[in-house]
C-alpha positions as CSV (number, residue, x, y, z in Angstrom):
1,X,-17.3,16.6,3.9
2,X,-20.4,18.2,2.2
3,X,-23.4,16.3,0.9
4,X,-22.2,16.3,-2.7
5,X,-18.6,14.7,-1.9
6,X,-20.4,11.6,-0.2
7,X,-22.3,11.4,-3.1
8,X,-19.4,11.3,-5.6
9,X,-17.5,8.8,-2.9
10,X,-20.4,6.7,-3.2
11,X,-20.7,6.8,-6.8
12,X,-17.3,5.6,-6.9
13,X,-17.6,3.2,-4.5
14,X,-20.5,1.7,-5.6
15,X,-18.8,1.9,-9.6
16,X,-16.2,-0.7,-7.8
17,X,-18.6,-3.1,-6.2
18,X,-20.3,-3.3,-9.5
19,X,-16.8,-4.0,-11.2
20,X,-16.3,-6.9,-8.8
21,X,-19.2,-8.1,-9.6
22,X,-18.9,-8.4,-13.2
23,X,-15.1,-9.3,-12.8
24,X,-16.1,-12.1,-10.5
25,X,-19.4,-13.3,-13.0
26,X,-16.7,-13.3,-15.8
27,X,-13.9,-15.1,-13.9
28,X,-16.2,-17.7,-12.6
29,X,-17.8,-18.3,-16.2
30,X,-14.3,-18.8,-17.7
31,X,-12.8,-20.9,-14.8
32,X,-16.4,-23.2,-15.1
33,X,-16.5,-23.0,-18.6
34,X,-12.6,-24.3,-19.3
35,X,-11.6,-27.6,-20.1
36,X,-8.2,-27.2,-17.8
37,X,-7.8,-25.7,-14.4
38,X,-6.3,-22.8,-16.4
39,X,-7.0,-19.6,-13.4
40,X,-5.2,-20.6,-10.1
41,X,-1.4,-20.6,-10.1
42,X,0.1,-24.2,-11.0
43,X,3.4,-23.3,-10.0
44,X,4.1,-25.0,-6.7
45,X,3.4,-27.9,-8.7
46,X,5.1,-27.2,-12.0
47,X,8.2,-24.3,-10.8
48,X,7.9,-21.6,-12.4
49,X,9.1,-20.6,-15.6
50,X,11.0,-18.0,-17.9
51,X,8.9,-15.3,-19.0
52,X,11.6,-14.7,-21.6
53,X,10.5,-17.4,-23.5
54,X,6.9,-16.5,-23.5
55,X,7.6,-12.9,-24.9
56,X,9.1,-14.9,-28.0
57,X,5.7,-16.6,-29.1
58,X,3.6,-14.9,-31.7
59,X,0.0,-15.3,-30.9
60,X,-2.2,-15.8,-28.0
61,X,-2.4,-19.5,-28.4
62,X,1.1,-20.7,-28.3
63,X,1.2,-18.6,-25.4
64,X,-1.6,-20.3,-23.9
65,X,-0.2,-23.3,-24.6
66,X,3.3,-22.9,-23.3
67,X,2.0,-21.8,-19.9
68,X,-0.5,-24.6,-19.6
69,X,2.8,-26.9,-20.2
70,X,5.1,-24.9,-18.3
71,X,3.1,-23.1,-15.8
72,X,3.2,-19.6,-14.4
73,X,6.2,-17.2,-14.7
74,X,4.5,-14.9,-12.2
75,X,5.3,-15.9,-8.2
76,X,2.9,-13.5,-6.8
77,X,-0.7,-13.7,-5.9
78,X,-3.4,-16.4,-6.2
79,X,-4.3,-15.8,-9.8
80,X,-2.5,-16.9,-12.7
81,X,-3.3,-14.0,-14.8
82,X,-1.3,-14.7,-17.9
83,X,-3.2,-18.1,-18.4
84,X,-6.3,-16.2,-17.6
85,X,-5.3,-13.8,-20.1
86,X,-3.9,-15.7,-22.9
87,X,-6.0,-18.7,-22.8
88,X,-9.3,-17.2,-22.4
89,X,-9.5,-13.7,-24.2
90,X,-8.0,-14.9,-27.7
91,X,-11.3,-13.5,-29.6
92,X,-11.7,-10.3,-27.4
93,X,-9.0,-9.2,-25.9
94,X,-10.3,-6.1,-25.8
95,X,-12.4,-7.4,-22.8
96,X,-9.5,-8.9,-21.3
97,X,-7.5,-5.5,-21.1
98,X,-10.9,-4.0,-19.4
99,X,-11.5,-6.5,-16.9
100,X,-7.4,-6.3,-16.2
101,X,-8.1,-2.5,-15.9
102,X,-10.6,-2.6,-13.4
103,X,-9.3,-5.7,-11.5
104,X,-6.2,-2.7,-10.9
105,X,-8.3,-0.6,-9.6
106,X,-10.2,-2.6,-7.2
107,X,-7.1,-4.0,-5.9
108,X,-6.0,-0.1,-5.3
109,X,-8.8,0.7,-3.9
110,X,-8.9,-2.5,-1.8
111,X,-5.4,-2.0,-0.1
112,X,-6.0,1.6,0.0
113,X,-8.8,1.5,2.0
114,X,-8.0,-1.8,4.4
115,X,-5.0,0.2,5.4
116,X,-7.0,3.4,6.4
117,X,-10.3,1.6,7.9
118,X,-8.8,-1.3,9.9
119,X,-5.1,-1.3,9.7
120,X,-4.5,2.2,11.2
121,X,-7.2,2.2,13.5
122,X,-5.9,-0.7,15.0
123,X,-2.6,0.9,15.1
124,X,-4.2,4.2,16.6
125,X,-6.0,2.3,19.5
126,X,-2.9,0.6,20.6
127,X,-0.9,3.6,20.2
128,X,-3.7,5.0,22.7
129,X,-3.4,1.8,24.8
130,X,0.5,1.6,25.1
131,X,0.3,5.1,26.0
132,X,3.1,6.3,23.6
133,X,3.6,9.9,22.9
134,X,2.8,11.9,20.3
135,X,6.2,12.0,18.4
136,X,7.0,8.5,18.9
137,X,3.7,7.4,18.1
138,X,4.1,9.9,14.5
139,X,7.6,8.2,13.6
140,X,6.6,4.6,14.4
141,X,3.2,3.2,14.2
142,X,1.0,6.0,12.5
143,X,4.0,6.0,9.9
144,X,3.5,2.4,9.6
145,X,-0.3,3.6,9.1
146,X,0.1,5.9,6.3
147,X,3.0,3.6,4.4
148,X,1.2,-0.1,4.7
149,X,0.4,0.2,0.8
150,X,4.1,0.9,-0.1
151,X,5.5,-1.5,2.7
152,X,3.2,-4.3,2.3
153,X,4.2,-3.8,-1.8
154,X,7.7,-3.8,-1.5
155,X,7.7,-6.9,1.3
156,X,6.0,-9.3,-1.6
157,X,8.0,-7.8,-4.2
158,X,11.2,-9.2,-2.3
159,X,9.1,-12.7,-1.9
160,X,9.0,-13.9,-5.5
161,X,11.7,-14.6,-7.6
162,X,12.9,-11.5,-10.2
163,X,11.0,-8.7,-9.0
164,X,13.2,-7.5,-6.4
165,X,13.8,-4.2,-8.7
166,X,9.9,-3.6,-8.6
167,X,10.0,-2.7,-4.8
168,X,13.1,-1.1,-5.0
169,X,11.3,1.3,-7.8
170,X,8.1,1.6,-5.9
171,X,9.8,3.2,-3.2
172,X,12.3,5.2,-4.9
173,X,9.3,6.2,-7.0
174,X,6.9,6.9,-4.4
175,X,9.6,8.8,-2.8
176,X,10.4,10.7,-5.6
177,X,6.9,11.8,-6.5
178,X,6.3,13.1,-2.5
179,X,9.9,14.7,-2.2
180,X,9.4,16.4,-5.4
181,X,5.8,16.7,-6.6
182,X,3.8,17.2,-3.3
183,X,6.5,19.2,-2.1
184,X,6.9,21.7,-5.4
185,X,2.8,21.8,-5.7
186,X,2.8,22.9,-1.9
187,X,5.6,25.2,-3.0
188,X,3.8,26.7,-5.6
189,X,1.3,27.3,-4.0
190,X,2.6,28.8,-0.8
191,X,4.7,30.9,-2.3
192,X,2.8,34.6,-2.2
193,X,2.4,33.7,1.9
194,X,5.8,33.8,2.6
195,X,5.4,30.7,5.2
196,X,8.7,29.2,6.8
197,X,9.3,25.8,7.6
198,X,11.5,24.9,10.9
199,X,14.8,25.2,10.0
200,X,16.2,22.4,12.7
201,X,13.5,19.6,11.7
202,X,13.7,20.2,7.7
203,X,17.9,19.7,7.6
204,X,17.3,16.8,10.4
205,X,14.9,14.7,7.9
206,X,16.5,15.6,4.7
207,X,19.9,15.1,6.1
208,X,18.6,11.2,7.4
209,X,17.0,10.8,4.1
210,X,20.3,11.2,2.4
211,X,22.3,9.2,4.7
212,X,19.7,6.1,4.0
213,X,20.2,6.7,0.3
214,X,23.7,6.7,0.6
215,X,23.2,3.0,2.6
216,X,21.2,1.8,-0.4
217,X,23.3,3.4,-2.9
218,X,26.2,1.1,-1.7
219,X,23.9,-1.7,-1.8
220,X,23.1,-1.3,-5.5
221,X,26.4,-0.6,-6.3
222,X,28.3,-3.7,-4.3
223,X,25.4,-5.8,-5.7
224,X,24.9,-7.9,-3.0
225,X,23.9,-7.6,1.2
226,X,24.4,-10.3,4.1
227,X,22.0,-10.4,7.0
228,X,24.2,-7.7,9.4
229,X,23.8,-5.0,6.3
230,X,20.0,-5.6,6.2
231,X,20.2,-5.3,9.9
232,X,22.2,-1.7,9.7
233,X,20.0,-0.7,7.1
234,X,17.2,-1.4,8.9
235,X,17.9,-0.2,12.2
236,X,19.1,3.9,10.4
237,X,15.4,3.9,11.6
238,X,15.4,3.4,14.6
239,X,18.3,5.7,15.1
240,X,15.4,8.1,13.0
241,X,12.8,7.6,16.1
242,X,15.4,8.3,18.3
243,X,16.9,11.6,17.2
244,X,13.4,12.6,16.5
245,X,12.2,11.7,19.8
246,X,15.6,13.5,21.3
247,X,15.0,16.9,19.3
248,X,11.4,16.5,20.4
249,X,11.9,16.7,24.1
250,X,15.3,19.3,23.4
251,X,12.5,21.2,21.6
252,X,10.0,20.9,23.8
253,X,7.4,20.7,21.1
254,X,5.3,18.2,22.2
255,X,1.8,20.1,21.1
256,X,3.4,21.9,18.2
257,X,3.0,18.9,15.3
258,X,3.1,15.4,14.7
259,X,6.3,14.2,13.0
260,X,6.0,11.4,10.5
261,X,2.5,11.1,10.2
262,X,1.7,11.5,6.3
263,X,-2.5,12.9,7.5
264,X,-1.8,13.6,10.8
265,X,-4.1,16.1,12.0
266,X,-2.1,20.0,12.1
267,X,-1.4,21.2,15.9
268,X,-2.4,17.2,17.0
269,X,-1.2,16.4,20.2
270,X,-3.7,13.5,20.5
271,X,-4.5,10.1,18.7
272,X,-7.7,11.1,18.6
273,X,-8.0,12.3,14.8
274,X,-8.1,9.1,12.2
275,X,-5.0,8.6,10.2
276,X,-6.5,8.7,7.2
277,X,-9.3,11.0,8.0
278,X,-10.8,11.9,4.6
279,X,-8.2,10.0,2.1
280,X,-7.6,6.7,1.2
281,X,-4.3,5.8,0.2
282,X,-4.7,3.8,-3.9
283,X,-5.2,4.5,-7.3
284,X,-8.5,5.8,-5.7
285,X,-7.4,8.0,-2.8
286,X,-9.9,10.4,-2.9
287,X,-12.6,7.8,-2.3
288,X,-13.4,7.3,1.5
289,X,-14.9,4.7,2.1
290,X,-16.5,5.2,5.5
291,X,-18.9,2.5,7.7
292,X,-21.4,1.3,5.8
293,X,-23.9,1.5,8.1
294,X,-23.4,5.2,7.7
295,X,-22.7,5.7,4.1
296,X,-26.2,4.2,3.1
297,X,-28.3,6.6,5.4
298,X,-28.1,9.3,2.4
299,X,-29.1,7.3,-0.5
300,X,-28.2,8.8,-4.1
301,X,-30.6,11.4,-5.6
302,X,-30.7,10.0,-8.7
303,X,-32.1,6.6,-7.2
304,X,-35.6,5.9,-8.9
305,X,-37.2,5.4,-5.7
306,X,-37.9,8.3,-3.0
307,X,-35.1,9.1,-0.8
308,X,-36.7,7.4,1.9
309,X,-38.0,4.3,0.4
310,X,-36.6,1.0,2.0
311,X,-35.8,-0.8,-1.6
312,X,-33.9,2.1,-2.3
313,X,-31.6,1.8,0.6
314,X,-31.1,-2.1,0.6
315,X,-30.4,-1.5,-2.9
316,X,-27.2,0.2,-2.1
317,X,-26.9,-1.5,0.8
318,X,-26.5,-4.7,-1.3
319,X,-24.6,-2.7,-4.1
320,X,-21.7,-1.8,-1.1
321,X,-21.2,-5.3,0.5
322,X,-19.2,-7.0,-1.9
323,X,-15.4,-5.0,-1.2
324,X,-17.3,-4.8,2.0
325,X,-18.6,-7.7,3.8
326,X,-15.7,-10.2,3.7
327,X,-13.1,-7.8,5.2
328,X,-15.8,-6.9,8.0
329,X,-16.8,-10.3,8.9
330,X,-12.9,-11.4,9.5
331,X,-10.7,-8.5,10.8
332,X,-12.6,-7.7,14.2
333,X,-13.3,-4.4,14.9
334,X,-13.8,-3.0,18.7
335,X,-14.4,1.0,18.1
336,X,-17.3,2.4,19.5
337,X,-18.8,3.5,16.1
338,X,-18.1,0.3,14.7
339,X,-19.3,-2.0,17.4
340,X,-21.3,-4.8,16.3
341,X,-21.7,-8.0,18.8
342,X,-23.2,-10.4,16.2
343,X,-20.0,-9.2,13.7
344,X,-17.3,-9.2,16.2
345,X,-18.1,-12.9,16.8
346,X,-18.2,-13.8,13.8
347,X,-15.4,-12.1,13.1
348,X,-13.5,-13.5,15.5
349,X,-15.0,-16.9,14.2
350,X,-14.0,-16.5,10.8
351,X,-10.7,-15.2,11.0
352,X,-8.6,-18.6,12.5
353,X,-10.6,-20.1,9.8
354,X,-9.7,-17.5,7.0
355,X,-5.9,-17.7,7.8
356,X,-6.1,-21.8,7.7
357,X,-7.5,-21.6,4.0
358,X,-4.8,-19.2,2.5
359,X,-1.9,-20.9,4.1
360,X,0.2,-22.9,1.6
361,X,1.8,-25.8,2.2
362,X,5.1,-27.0,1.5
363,X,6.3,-27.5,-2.5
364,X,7.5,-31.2,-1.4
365,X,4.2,-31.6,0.6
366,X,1.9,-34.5,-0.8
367,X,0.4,-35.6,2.3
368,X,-3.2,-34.5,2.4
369,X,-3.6,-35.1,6.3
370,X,-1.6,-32.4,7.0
371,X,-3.5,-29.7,5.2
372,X,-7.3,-31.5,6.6
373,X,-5.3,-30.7,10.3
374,X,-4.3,-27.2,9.3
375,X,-8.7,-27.1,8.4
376,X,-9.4,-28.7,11.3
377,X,-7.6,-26.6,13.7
378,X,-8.8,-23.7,12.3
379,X,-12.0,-24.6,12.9
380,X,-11.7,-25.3,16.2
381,X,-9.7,-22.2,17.1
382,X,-12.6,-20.0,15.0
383,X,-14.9,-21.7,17.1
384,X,-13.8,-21.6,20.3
385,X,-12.8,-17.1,20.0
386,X,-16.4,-17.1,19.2
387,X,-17.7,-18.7,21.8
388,X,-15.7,-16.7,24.0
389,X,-16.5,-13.4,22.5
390,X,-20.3,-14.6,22.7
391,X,-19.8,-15.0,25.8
392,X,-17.7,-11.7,27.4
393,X,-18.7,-9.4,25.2
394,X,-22.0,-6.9,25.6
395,X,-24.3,-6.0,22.9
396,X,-24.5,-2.5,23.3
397,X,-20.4,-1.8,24.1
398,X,-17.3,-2.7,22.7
399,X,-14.8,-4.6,25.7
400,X,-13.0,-2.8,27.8
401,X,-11.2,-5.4,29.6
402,X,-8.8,-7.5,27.7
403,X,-8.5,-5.4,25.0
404,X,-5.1,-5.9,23.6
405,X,-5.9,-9.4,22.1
406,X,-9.0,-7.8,20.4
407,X,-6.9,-5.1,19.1
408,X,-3.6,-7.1,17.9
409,X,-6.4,-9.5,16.0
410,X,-7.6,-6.7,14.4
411,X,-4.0,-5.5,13.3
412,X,-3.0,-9.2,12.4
413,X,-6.1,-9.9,10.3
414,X,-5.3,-6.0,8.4
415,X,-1.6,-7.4,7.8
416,X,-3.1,-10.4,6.2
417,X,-5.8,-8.9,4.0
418,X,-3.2,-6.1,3.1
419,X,-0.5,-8.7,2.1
420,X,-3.1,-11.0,-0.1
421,X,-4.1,-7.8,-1.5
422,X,-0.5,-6.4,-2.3
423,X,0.5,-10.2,-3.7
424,X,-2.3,-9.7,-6.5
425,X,-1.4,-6.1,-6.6
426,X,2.1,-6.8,-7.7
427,X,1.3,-10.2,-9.4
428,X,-1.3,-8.3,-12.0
429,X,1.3,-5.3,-12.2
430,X,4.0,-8.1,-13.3
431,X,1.3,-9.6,-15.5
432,X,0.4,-6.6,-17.0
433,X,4.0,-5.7,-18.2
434,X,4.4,-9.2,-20.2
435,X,1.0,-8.6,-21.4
436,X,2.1,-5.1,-22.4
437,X,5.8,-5.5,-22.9
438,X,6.5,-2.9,-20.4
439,X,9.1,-3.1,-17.7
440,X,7.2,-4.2,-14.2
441,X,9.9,-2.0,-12.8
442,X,8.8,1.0,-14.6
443,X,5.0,-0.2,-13.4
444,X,6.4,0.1,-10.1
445,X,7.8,3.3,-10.7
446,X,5.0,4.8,-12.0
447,X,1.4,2.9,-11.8
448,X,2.5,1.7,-8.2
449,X,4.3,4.6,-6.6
450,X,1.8,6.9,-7.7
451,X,-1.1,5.0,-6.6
452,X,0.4,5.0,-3.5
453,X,1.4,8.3,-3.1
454,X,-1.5,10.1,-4.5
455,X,-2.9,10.3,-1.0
456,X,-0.1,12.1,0.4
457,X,-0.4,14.7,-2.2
458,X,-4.0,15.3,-1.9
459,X,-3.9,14.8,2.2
460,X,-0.6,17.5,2.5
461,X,-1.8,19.8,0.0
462,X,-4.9,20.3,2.0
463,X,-3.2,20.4,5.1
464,X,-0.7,22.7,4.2
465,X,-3.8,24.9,2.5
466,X,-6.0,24.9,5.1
467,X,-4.0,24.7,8.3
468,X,-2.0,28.0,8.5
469,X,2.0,28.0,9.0
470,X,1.5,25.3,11.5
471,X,-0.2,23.1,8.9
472,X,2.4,24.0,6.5
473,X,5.0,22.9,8.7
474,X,3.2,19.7,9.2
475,X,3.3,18.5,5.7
476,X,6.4,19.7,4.6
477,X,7.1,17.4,7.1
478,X,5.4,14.4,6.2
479,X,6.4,14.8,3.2
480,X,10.1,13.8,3.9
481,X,9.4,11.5,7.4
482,X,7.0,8.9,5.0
483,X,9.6,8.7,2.5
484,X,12.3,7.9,5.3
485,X,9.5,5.1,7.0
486,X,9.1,3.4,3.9
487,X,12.9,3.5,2.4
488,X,14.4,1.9,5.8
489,X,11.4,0.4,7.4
490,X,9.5,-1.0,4.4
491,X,12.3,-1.9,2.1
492,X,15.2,-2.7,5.1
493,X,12.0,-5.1,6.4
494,X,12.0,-6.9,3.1
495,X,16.1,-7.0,2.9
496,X,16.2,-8.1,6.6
497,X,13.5,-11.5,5.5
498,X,15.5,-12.0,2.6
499,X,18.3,-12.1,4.5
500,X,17.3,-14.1,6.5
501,X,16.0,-16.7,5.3
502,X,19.1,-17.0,2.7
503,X,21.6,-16.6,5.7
504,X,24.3,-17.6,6.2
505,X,24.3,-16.5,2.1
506,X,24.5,-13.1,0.4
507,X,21.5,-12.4,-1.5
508,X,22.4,-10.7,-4.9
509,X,20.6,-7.6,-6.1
510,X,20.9,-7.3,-10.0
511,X,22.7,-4.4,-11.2
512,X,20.6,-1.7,-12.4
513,X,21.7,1.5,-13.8
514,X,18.4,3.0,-14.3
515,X,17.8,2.1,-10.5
516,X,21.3,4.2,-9.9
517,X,19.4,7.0,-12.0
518,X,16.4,7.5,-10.4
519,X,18.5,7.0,-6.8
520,X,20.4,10.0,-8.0
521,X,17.2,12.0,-9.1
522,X,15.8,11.9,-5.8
523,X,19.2,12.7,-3.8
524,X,18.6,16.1,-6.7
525,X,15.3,16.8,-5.3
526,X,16.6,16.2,-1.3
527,X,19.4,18.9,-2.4
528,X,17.5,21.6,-4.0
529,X,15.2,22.4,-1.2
530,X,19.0,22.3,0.8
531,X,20.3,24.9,-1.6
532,X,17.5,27.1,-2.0
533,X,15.2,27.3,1.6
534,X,18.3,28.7,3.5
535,X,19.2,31.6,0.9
536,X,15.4,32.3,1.0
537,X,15.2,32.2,4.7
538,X,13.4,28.9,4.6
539,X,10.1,30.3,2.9
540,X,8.3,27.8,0.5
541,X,8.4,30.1,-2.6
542,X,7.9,29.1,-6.4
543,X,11.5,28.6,-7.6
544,X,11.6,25.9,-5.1
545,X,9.0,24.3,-6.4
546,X,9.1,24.5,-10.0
547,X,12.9,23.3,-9.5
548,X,11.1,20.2,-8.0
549,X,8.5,19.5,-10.6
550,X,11.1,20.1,-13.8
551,X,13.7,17.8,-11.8
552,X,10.9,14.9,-11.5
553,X,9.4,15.6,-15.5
554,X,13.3,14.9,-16.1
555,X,13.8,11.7,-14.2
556,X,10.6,10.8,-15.0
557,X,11.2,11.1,-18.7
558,X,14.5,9.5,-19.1
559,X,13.4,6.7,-17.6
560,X,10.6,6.4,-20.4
561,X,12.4,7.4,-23.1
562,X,15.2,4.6,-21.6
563,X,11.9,2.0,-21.4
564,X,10.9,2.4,-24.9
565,X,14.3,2.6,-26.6
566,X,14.9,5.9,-28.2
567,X,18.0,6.3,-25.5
568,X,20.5,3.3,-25.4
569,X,23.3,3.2,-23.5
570,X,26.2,1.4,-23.5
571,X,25.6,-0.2,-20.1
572,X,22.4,-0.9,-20.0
C-alpha cells in the first residue's frame, strides 16, 4: 500500500475517532442534562413493548412519552435509541439523524475492523498451532474469519424478539450481493482474458449452495423448526468441510488455492498471509486500520507542524485512541508485531473485569449481592491473569510456552467485542427503521448485507485482477464458499440456540413471502453461472456477468418497490 492510501486510511480513520468523540460529548450532555434516565434500555425492567403503537403517535413528544411509560420496543443493544431519539432531538432533529448517521458508521467500522485485527488473527495463530491444513483451515476457521460481521449479525438478530427476518435477510442479502454482484463485476471484467474456473470445484460449491437453500426454503415454507432440523441444517456444513477436504486430497491440490477463504492470499499454501490483509470487512472496508504504533510514524502532510515534530505525532496519536485503546487494552494480543508486555497484562487484567460489567442478570433478579459477587470475582480473576502474565511473560517476546490460553483469550475477548458491537449494530438498524418507517428487514437486506459484503467485493475483485488465472480461480471461489459459511454456519448457529433454548418447543418463523422472493432470486443467480459457464467452456465472460448484475437490479428493486407500496400483493 503506497504512501497516499495510508494517508486517505488515516484520514478516515481519524474522521471516525473524531465522530466518537463528538457522539460521545453529545450523548453524555443529553444523558447528564435529562431529568429521566431516558438513554440505557429500561426493558428488563419494564418488557418490552409494541413498536406498532409508537408508529401511530403524531409528534416526537407523545412518542417520547409513550416510551418513557412503556419502555423500549427494541431488544438489542445497550442503548435505547428511540428514547434517545425522540426525547431528546425534538427541536433539531436534524442533528439527531447525523449523529444516528455517524453512530452507523462507527459501529461498521468497529465490527469491521475487530474482526480483521483480533478476531482472525487469533483464529490464524491457532489454525497455525493445531496444525490444520490449508483446505480445512479455508472452510472452517478463516471462513469463520472473513464472515464474523454476518455471523455475529445474524446470531443477535435471532436473540431479540421480532427480528428474526432481519438475519434471515442479511444473509440472503449478503449472499445475494457476492453470488451476483462480485461475481458479474469479476465477470465483466475478465471477460476479454478468456480465464476458466475449475469445473469440479465450481458445480461442487454451487451445487451445496443450492441444496442449503432448499433446507431453508423448507424452513420458511413449513414455518416452523425443532432442535433436530437446526441440527441438520447446521451440520450441511460440516458435510461442506468434508467433501471439500475429500476432493482436496482426490485432487491433490493442496498448494493450488485456499478454498473458503473470502481474502485468502492466491497460490497460499500457508497461514502466513493476514486474513484480511488490506480490507476491512463494514460500511468502511476499504479503511485498514493497521497498529497504531505503526500508522502514526507517517504523520499527515497537511498537519501544521513539521513532519517530524513530536506535537504533531501525539496529536494523532491521541486523535487514533479512542476506537483504539479500549479494544487493545482488553482482547490480549501475543503476535510478534503486536507484542506489548505492559498491554498484554493489562489486558489480560481488564478483560475478566470487562466481561463481569456487561453481563446481565436475570429479569426476576433483585438481589444486589449477586451482581457485587459477579464484580467481585471479576476482579479477582483480572487480577490474578495479571499477576501471572507479569510474572511469565518477557518484555521483549511474546510466550511461547502455554500459548493456547493466550490465544483462545484473545478469540473470546474478539467474540465478545464483536457480539456488543453487532447488538448495537442491529439495535440502531431496528431503530432507524421506526425512526424512518422503513422495514429493518429491508435494512438488513440492504444497509447490513452490503456493509458486510463490500469487503468481499473489493478483496476478490483485486484478487481475481491482480493474481492471474490462479487468483481468478480463488475468488470465484470465495465468492460462493463465504456465502455457504454464513447461510449454514452463521444462520444454522442462530437456529441451533434458538432451538435450543425453546426445546422441547418448535420455534415459529413468520411467514414471509418477500423472504421466499429474494430466496428464489439468489437460487436465479446460483443457476445462471450453471447454465451459461459450461456452454462457454467455463470462461468468465460478460453475458455471465451482466446476467448477474440485471438479475440482482431486479430482486433488488422489487423488493423496494414492495417496501414502499407501489406493488401490493394479495398475500402480503
Amino acid at each position: 500500500m503506497g504512501r497516499d492510501s495510508k494517508l486517505y486510511i488515516k484520514k478516515y480513520v481519524t474522521f471516525l475517532n473524531l465522530s466518537f468523540i463528538g457522539v460521545a460529548c453529545v450523548f453524555f450532555l443529553v444523558y447528564f442534562s435529562a431529568s429521566e434516565f431516558l438513554v440505557l434500555t429500561s426493558k428488563y425492567q419494564s418488557g418490552e413493548n409494541d413498536c406498532k403503537t409508537l408508529k401511530q403517535l403524531d409528534n416526537y413528544k407523545a412518542k417520547c412519552l409513550y416510551l418513557r411509560a412503556n419502555g423500549s420496543c427494541v431488544s438489542q443493544g445497550y442503548i435505547d435509541y428511540l428514547s434517545f431519539f425522540y426525547c431528546n432531538f425534538a427541536r433539531f432533529p436534524q442533528l439527531g439523524h447525523c449523529l444516528v448517521f455517524l453512530w452507523l458508521l462507527i459501529l461498521f467500522y468497529l465490527l469491521g475492523n475487530t474482526a480483521s485485527e483480533y478476531f482472525c488473527s487469533s483464529l490464524e495463530s491457532l489454525a497455525k498451532l493445531l496444525q490444520l491444513s490449508p483446505t480445512i483451515a479455508g472452510v472452517t476457521l478463516l471462513s469463520l474469519g472473513n464472515g464474523a460481521p454476518d455471523v455475529f449479525a445474524s446470531l443477535v438478530s435471532f436473540m431479540g424478539d421480532g427480528t428474526s427476518d432481519v438475519g434471515i435477510n442479511t444473509v440472503l442479502g449478503g449472499a445475494s450481493f457476492v453470488t451476483c454482484v462480485v461475481v458479474g463485476i469479476i465477470s465483466i471484467l475478465l471477460h476479454q482474458k478468456g480465464v476458466k474456473v475449475e469445473k469440479s470445484d465450481f458445480f461442487r460449491d454451487v451445487c451445496f449452495f443450492l441444496l442449503a437453500l432448499a433446507y431453508l426454503g423448507a424452513i420458511l415454507v413449513h414455518g416452523k423448526i425443532n432442535l433436530w432440523g437446526a441440527l441438520g441444517f447446521f451440520s450441511l456444513y460440516i458435510a461442506y468441510v468434508i467433501v471439500v477436504y475429500v476432493s482436496h486430497i482426490r485432487g491433490g491440490n493442496g498448494a493450488r488455492n485456499d478454498e473458503g477463504g473470502g481474502n485468502s492470499s492466491y497460490g497460499m499454501n500457508d497461514l502466513s498471509v493476514p486474513i484480511l490483509d488490506s480490507v476491512n470487512k463494514g460500511a468502511l472496508n476499504f479503511i485498514e486500520a493497521g497498529d497504531l504504533e505503526n500508522d502514526i510514524e507517517e504523520p499527515n502532510k497537511s498537519c501544521f507542524c513539521l513532519r517530524s515534530s513530536t506535537c504533531c505525532i501525539t496529536l494523532l496519536y491521541i486523535l487514533e485512541l479512542p476506537l483504539y485503546l479500549p479494544r487493545r487494552l482488553t482482547i490480549p494480543v501475543v503476535s510478534e508485531k503486536g507484542w506489548s508486555k505492559p498491554i498484554a497484562i493489562a489486558s489480560v487484567t481488564l478483560a475478566p473485569i470487562l466481561l463481569a460489567l456487561i453481563w446481565r442478570p436475570p429479569q426476576n433478579d433483585s438481589n444486589l449481592s449477586i451482581t457485587l459477587v459477579v464484580y467481585g470475582l471479576g476482579l479477582l480473576v483480572g487480577l490474578t491473569f495479571g499477576v501471572f502474565a507479569f510474572v511469565t511473560t518477557e518484555k521483549s517476546n511474546p510466550p511461547t510456552k502455554c500459548l493456547f490460553p493466550w490465544l483462545a483469550g484473545g478469540f473470546l475477548m474478539s467474540v465478545v467485542w464483536s457480539y456488543m458491537t453487532a447488538q448495537e449494530l442491529v439495535g440502531l438498524l431496528v431503530s432507524i427503521g421506526h425512526i424512518f418507517g422503513i422495514s429493518p428487514s429491508i435494512l438488513g437486506l440492504t444497509v447490513l448485507a452490503w456493509g458486510n459484503s463490500l469487503g468481499d467485493l473489493i478483496a476478490n475483485s483485486a484478487m481475481a485482477l491482480n493474481g492471474g488465472p490462479e487468483g481468478a480461480q480463488v475468488a470465484i471461489s470465495a465468492c460462493y464458499a463465504g456465502p455457504i459459511f454464513n447461510t449454514l454456519f452463521g444462520l444454522g448457529l442462530s437456529l441451533v440456540g434458538s432451538c435450543w433454548y425453546a426445546y422441547p418447543s418448535s420455534i415459529d418463523i413468520l411467514f414471509n413471502s418477500h423472504l421466499l422472493e429474494t430466496l428464489g432470486f439468489l437460487v436465479g443467480g446460483l443457476l445462471w453461472p450453471l447454465l451459461i459457464l459450461p456452454s462457454r467452456d467455463m470462461r468468465l465472460n460478460g453475458v455471465l456477468g451482466w446476467g448477474l448484475l440485471t438479475l440482482y437490479l431486479v430482486s433488488l428493486s422489487l423488493r423496494l418497490m414492495q417496501t414502499l407500496g407501489s406493488l401490493q400483493f394479495p398475500y402480503t
